[in-house]
MDAnalysis code that builds the backbone (N, CA, C; Angstrom):
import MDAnalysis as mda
import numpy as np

u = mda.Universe.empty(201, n_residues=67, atom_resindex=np.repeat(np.arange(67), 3), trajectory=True)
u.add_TopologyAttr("name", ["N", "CA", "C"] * 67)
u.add_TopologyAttr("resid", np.arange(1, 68))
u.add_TopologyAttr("resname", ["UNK", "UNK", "UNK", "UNK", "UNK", "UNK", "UNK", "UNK", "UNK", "UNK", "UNK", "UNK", "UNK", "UNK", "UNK", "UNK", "UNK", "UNK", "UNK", "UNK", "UNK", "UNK", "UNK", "UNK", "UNK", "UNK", "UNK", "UNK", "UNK", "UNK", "UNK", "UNK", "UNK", "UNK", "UNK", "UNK", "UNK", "UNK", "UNK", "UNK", "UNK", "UNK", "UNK", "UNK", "UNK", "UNK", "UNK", "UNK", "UNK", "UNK", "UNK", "UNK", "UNK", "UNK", "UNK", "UNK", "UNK", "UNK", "UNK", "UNK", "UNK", "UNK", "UNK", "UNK", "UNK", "UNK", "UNK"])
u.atoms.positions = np.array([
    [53.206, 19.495, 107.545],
    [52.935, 18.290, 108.302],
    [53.200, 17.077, 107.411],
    [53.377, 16.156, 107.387],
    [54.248, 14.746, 107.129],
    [53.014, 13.610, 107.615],
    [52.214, 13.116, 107.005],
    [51.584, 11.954, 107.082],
    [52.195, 10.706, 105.795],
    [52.270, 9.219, 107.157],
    [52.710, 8.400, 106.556],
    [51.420, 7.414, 106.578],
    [51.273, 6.761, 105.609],
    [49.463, 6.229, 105.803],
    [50.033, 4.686, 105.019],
    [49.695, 3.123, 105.771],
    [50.064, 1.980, 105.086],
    [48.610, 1.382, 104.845],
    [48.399, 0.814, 103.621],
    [46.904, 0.665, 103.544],
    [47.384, -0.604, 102.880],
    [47.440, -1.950, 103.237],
    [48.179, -3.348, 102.476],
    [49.380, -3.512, 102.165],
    [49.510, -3.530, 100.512],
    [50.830, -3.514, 100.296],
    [51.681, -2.229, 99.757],
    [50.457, -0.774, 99.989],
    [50.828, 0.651, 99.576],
    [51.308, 1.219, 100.882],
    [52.069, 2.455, 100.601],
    [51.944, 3.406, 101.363],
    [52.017, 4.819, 100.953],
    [51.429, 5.531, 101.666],
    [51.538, 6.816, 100.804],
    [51.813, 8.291, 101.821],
    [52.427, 8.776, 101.017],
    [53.549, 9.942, 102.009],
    [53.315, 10.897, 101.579],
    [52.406, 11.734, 102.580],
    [51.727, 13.491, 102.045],
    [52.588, 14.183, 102.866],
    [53.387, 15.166, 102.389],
    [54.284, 16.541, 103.080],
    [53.496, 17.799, 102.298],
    [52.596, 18.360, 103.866],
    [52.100, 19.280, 103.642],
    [50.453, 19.192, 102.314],
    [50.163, 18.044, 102.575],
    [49.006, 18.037, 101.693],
    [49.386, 17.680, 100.040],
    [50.931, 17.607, 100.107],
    [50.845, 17.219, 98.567],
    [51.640, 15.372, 98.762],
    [50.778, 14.572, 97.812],
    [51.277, 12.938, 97.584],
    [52.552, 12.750, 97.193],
    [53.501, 12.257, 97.871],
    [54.827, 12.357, 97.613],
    [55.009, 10.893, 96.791],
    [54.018, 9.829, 97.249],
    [53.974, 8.530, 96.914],
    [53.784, 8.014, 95.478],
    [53.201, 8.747, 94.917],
    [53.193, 8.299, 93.381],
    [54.718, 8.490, 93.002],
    [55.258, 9.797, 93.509],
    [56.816, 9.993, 92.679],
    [58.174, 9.180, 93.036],
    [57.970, 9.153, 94.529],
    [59.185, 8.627, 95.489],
    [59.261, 6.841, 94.913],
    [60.305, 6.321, 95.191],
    [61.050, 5.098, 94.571],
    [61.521, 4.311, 96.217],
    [61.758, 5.217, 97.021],
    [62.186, 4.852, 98.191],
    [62.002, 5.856, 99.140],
    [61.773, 5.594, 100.841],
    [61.550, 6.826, 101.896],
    [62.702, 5.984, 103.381],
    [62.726, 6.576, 103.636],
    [63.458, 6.176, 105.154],
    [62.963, 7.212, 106.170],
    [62.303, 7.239, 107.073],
    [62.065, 7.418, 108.487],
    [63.052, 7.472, 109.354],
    [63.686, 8.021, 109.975],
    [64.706, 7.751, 110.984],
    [64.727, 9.055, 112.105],
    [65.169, 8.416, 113.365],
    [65.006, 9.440, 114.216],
    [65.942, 9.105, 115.357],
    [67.069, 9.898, 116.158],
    [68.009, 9.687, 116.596],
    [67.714, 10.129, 118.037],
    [67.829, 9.503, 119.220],
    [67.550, 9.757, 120.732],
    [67.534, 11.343, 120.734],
    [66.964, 12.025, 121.191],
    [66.434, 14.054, 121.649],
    [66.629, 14.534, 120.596],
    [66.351, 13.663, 119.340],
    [66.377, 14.655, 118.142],
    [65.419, 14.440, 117.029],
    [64.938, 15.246, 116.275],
    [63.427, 15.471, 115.240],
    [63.724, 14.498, 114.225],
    [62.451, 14.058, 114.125],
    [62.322, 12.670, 113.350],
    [62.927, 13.322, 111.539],
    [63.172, 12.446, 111.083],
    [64.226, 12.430, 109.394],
    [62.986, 12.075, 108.615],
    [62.617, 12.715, 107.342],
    [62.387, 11.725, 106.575],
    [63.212, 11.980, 104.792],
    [63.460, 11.022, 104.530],
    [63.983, 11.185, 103.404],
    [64.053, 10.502, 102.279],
    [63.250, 10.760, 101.006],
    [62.565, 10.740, 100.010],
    [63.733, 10.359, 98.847],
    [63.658, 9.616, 98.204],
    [64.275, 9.379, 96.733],
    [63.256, 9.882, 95.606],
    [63.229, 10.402, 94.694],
    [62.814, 10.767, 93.269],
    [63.314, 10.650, 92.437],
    [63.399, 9.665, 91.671],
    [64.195, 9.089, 90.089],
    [63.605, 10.706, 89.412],
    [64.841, 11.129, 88.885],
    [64.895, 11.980, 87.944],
    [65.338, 11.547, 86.448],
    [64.636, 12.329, 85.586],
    [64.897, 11.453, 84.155],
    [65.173, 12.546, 83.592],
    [65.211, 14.118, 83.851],
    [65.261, 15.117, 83.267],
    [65.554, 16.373, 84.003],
    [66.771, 16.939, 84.109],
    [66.745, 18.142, 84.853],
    [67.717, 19.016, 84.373],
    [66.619, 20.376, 84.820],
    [67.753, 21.785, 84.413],
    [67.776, 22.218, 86.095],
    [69.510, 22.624, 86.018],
    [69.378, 23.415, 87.136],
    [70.761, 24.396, 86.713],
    [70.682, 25.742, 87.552],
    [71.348, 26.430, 87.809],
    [72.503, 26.207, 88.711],
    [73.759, 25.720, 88.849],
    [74.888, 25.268, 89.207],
    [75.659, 26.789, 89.869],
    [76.179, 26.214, 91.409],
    [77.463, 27.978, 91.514],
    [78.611, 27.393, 90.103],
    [79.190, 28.590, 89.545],
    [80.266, 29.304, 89.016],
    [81.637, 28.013, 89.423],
    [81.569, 27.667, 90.501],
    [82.581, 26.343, 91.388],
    [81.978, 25.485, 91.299],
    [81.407, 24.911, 90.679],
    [80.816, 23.311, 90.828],
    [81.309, 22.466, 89.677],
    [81.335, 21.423, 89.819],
    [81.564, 20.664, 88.847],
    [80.434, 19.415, 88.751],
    [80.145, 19.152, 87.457],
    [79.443, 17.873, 87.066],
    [79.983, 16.874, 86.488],
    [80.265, 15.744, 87.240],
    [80.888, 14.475, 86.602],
    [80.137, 13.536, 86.432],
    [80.320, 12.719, 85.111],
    [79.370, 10.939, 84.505],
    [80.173, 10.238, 84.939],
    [80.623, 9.308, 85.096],
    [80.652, 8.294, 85.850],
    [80.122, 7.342, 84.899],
    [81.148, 6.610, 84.049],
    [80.644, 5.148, 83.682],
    [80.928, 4.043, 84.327],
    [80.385, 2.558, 84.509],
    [81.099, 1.651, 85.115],
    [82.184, 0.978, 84.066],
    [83.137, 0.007, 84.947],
    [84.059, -0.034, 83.970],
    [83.713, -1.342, 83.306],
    [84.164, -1.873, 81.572],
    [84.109, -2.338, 80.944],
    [84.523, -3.899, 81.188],
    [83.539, -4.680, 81.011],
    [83.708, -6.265, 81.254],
    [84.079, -6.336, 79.864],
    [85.324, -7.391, 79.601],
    [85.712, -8.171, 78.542],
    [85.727, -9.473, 78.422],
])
């Protein structure tokens, strides 16, 4: 279950009983005419391991250089 709760200038977003709101950076709500409401969560990551398929690739991406 998905409770969205605005208490001033907070809000706080429990999926399934756990606080999504301390972690999330951004949420969007959205819901499209005969179809189940969206929600979708941003989480700044500063650190991650993951297991990748065999076909994937990981690219950095710098921006390009002002002179």
């Amino acid at each position: 279950m998905v409770q969205i709760k605005q208490s001033g200038d907070f809000t706080a977003i429990e999926v399934d009983g756990i606080d999504l709101a301390k972690y999330a950076s951004e949420f969007t709500l959205t819901q499209k005419a005969g179809e189940i409401p969206v929600l979708k969560v941003t989480i700044p990551v500063c650190c991650i391991e993951a297991e990748l398929p065999h076909c994937a690739t990981v690219v950095e991406k710098e921006a390009p250089r002002k002179e």
